[in-house]
C-alpha positions as CSV (number, residue, x, y, z in Angstrom):
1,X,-38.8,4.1,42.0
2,X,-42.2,5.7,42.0
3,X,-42.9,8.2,44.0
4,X,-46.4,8.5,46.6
5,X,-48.5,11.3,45.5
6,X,-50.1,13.7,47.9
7,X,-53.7,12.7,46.9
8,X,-53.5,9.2,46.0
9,X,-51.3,5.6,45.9
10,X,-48.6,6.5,43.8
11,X,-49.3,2.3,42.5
12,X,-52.6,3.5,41.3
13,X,-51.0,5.0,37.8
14,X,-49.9,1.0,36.8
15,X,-53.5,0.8,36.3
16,X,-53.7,2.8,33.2
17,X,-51.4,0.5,29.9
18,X,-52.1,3.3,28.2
19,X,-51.5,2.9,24.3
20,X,-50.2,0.0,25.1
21,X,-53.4,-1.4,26.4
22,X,-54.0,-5.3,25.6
23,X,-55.7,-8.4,26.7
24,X,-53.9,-9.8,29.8
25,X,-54.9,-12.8,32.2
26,X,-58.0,-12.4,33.9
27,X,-57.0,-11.4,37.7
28,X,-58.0,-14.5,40.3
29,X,-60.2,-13.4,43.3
30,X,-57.9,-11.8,45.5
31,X,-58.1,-11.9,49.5
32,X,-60.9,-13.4,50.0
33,X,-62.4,-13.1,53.4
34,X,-60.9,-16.4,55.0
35,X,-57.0,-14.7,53.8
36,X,-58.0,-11.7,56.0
37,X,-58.9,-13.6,58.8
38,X,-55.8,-15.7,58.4
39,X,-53.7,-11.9,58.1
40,X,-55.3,-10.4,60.7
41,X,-54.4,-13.4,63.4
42,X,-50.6,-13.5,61.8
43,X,-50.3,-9.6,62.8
44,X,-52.7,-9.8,66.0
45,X,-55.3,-7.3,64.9
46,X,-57.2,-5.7,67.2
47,X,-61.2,-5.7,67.5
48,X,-62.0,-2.7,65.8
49,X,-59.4,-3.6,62.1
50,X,-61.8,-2.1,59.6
51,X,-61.4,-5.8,58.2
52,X,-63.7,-4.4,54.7
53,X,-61.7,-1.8,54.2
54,X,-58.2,-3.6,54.6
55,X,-59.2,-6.4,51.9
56,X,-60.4,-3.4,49.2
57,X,-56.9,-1.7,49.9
58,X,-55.4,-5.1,49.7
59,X,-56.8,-6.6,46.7
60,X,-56.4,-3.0,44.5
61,X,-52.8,-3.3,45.3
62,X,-53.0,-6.5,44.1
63,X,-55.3,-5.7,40.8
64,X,-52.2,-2.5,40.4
65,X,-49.3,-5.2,40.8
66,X,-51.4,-7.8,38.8
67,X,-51.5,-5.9,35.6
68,X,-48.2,-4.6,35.8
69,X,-46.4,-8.1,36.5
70,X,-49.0,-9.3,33.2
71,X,-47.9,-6.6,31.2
72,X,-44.3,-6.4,31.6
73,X,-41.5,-8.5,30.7
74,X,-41.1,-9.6,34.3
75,X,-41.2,-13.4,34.1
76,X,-44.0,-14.3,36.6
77,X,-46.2,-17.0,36.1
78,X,-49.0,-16.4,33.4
79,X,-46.7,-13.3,32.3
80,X,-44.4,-12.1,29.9
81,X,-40.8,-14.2,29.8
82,X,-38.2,-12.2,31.7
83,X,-35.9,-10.3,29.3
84,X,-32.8,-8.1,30.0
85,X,-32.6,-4.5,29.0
86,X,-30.1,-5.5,26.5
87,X,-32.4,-8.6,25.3
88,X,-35.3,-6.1,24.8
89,X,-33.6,-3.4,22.7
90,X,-32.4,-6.3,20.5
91,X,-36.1,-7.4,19.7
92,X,-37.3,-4.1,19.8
93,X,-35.0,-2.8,17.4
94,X,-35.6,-6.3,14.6
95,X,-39.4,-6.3,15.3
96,X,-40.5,-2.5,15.7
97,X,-37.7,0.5,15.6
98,X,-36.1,-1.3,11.9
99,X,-40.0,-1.4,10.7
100,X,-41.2,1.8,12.0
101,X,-38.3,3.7,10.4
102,X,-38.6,1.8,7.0
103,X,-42.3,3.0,6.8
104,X,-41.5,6.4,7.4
105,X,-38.9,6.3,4.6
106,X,-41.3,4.6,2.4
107,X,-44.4,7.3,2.8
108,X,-41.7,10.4,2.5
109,X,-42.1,12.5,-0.6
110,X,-39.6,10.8,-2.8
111,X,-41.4,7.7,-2.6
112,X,-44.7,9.0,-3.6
113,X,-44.1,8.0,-7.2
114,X,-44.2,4.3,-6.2
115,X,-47.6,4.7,-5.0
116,X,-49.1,6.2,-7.6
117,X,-52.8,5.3,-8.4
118,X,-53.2,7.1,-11.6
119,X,-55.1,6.7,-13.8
120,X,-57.2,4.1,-11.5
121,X,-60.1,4.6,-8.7
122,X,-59.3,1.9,-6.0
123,X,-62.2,0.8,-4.2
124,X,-61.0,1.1,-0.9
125,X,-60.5,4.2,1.5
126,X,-57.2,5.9,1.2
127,X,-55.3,5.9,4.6
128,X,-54.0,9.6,6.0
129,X,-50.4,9.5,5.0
130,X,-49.2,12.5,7.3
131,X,-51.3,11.0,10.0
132,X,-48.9,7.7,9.3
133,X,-46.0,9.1,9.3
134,X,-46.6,10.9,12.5
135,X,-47.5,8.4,14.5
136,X,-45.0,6.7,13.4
137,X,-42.5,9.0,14.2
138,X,-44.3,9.0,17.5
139,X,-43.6,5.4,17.9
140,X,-39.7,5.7,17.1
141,X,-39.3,8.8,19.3
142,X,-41.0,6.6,21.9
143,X,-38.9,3.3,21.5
144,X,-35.7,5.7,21.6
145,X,-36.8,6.6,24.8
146,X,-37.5,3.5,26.2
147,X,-33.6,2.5,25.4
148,X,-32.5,5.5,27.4
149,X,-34.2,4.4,30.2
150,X,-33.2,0.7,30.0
151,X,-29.3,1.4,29.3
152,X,-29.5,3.9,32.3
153,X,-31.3,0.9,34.5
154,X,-28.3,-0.9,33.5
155,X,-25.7,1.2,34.2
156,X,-27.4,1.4,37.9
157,X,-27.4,-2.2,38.0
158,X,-31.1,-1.9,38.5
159,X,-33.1,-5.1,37.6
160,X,-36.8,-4.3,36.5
161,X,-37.9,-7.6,38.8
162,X,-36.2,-6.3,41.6
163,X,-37.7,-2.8,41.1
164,X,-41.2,-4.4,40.9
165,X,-41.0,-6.6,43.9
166,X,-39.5,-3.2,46.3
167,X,-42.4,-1.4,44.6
168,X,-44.9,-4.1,45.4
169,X,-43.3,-4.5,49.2
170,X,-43.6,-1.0,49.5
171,X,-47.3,-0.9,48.9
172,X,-48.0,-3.4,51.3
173,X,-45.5,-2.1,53.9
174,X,-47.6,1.0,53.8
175,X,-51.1,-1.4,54.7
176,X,-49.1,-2.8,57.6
177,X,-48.3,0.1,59.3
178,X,-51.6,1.8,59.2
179,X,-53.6,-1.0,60.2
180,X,-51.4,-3.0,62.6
181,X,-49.6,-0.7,64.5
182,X,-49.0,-3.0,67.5
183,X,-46.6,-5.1,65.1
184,X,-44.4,-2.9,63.9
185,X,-41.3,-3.0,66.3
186,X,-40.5,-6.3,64.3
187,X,-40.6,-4.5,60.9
188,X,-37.2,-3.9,60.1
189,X,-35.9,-7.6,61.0
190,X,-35.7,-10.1,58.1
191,X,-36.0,-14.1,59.3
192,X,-34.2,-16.8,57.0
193,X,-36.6,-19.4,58.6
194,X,-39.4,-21.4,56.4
195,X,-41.5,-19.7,59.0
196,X,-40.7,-16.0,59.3
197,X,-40.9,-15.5,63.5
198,X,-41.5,-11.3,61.9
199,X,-45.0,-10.8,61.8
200,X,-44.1,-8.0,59.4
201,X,-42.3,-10.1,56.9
202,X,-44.9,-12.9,57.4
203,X,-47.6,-10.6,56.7
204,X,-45.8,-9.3,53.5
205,X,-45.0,-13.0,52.3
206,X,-48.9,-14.1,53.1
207,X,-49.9,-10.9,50.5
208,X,-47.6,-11.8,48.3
209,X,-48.1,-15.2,47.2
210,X,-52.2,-14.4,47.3
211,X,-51.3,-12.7,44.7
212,X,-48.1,-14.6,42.8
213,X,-48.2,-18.2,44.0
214,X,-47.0,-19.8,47.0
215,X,-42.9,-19.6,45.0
216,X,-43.3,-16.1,45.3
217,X,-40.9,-14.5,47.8
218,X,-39.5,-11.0,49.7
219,X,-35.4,-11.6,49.6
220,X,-33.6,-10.0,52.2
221,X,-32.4,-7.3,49.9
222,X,-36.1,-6.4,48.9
223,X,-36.9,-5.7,52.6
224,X,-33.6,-3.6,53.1
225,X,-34.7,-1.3,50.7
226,X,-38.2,-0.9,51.2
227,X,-37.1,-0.3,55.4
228,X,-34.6,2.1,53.5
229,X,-37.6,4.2,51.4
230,X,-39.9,4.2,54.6
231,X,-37.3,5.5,56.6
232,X,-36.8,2.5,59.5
233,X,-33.3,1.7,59.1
């Protein structure tokens, strides 16, 4: 679980794919102004809710969450399928560690006979072979990492989807309490009803499927461990 930083949203960093940055869906309009109106009168806002500055908070959460949950093999709609930790080291390991590794064996030293040009000129530019290699040791060192960190997510019985939903829960626990105040006695109480009486959980639920479609929900586990992390229970 991520962490808050002292200067800014710890969510903020989900932002950045780094190298693996890619095309993803485009991100719908989030919270509109008629969805903060509808917020606001589900957690009985007072007068003076800085109603701009709530929807820019709540739609860069949502932006954050949006490209992660596009990005990641999480299964929401528009996403990538769900896959299991051991599912993803199987693919990984056919369709990029097996490759990766073969490469590297095939630009070593004792292969450089088979890639002898002599006595031609070819016309096109000759790649950087050390370059190569590194980065593609780069890329194993990376993928081995990435194994470590799933097969210790599944010793914990940690699902990623269950990580990203206390994350996201988390983010917006941290709107409610700053800018509704008033509600917060009901924060720690999870409702099985269709209609949650909790304006806490309602408000979570309403942010939620703004984001992630009306199927989208909080399970009562979620909001146990994001009371747990905010220190309420």
């Amino acid at each position: 679980m991520s962490k808050k930083s002292s200067d800014q949203p710890y969510y903020l960093k989900y932002r950045d794919l780094g190298w693996l940055d890619r095309p993803i869906p485009q991100a719908p309009e989030f919270f509109p102004k008629k969805t903060i109106d509808r917020l606001c009168r589900i957690c009985g806002a007072e007068d003076e809710t800085d109603r701009t500055r709530l929807a820019d908070e709540l739609r860069t959460i949502a932006n954050v969450f949006w490209v992660a949950a596009m990005s990641s093999p999480l299964g929401f709609p528009s996403g990538p399928e769900s896959q299991t930790p051991d599912a993803r080291k199987r693919k990984i390991t056919s369709s990029v560690l097996h490759h990766a590794e073969k490469l590297i064996e095939a630009l070593s030293d004792e292969n450089l006979p088979l890639l002898s040009e002599w006595p031609d000129e070819l016309p096109s530019p000759p790649p950087n072979r050390h370059a190569l290699i590194e980065e593609l040791t780069k890329l194993s060192n990376r993928t081995r990492d990435l194994f470590e960190v799933l097969d210790d997510r599944k010793r914990k019985g940690s699902a990623i989807s269950q990580e990203f939903k206390i994350d996201f829960a988390n983010a917006l626990a941290d709107v409610f309490e700053r800018y509704f105040p008033n509600a917060q006695p009901s924060r720690g109480g999870y409702d099985r009803t269709p209609n949650p009486s909790s304006k806490y959980q309602a408000f979570l639920t309403a942010c939620a499927q703004e984001v992630f479609g009306d199927d989208f929900k909080f399970s009562g586990n979620v909001l146990d461990e994001v009371a747990k992390l905010r220190g309420n229970r």
